[in-house]
N, C-alpha and C positions, 0 to 999 in steps of 0.2 A: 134453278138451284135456289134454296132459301139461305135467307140472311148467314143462318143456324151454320145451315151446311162449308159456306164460304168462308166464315170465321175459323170451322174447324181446319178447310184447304190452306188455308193461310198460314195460321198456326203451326198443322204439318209443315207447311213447306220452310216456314222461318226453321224450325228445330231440324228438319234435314240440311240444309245450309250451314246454320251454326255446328251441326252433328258432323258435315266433309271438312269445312273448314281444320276440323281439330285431327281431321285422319291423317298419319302419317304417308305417302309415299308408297310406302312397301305393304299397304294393306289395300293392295288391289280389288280384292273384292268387292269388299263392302263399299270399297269407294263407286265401282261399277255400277251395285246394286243400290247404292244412295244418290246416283246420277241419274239409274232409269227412273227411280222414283221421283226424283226433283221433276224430270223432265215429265212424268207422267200425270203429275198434279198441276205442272203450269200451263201442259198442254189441255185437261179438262176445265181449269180456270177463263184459261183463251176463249176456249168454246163458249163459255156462257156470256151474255150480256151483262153488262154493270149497271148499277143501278147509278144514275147521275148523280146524286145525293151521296153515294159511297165516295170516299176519297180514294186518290191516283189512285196512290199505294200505300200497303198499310203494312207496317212491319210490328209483328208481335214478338215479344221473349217471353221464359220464361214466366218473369216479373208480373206483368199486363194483365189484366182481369179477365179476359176469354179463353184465358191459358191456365191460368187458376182454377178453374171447376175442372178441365178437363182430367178426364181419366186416358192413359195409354195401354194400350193390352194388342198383341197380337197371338194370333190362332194359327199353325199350320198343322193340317192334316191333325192329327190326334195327340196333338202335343199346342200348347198355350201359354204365356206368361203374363202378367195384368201386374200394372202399377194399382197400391189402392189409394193415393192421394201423391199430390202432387211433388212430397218432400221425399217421397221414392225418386221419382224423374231427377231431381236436381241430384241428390247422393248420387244416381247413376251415370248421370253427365258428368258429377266432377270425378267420379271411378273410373269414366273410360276421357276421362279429358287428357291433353298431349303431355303433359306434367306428369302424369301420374299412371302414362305406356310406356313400356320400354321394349323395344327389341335391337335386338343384337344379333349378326353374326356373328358365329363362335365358331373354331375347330377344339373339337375335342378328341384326348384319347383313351384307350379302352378299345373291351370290343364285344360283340353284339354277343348277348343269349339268345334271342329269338326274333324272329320274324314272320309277323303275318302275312303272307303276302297281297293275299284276298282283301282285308283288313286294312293294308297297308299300314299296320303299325308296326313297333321294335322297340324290346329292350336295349339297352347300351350301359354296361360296366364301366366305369370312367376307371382312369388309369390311378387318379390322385388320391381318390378317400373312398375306392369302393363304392359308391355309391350304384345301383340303377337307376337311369333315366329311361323315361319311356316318350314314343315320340309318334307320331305320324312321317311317313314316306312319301315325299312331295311327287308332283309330275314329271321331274325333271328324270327320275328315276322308272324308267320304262321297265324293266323287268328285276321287282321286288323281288321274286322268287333266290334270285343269283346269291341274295344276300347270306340265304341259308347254308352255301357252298363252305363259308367261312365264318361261322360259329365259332366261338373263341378266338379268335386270332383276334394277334396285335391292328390295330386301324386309327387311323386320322378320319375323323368324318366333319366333314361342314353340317351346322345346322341354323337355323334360325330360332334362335330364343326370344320367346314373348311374354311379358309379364306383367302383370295390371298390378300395380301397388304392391304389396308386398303377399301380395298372391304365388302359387306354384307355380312354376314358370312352365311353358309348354317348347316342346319343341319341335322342327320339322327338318328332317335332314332335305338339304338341297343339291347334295350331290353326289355323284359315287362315291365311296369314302377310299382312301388310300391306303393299302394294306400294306404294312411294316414288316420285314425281315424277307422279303420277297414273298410272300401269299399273295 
């Protein structure tokens, strides 16, 4: 592996670590997925030999001059995103940093216009100001479909509200929801 290459392994790996550090908890995923990745760049690090003249360990931030030129872009399948300088990276660390996440469990009431079930998403009427929310249908909820039974009807529904700054908040119901008036 060239000097080139290790610097950028590094680099990655400091900005995945300071990136879990700031993950709440309840963002399972990505925390998964910034673990296999930790674990995937220290285990090809391991693999190579160090050059003796390299120090132990070298810890970069953002700050640090090797980190500075770098550009970040990832590609999946037909779809891509690209920083074009570095003062992108930093606005989006402090846009997804712990200060400035919010989630929330919430029950709310109202009750559902529709459901996809395929889709697994849903409208939801809120009881207070009319509003629709619209949400994704978490795992915990094995058959989406049931939800269509009861279309308008009064409901309590658990959801998990997510919100990045003062972004639209997203949400994911996590549980059956409780139908009011006997439904």
């Amino acid at each position: 592996m060239n000097p080139q290459d290790r610097i950028h392994l590094l680099s990655e790996l400091t900005f995945l670590r300071e990136h879990l550090a700031e993950l709440p908890d309840s963002a399972k995923i990505m925390r998964i997925s910034t673990e296999s990745r930790i674990r995937g760049i220290e285990n090809r690090l391991a693999e190579e030999p160090v050059n003796e003249r390299e120090p132990e360990r070298v810890q970069l931030t953002v700050n640090d001059p090797p980190f500075i030129d770098t550009i970040c872009s990832k590609q999946y399948r037909d779809r891509g995103f690209r920083f074009s300088d570095v003062g992108q990276i930093r606005n989006s660390l402090a846009r997804l940093g712990q200060d400035n996440l919010r989630e929330d469990e919430q029950y709310l009431n109202g009750e559902f216009q529709g459901v996809l079930p395929k889709g697994r998403s849903f409208e939801f009427r809120l009881t207070d100001n009319s509003e629709v929310i619209r949400g994704k249908i978490g795992p915990a909820i094995l058959n989406a479909d049931e939800l269509n039974a009861h279309l308008h009807q009064s409901a309590k529904i658990k959801v998990m509200m997510t919100q990045i700054g003062g972004g639209k908040p997203r949400y994911v119901l996590t549980d059956m929801p409780e139908w009011i008036d006997g439904n």
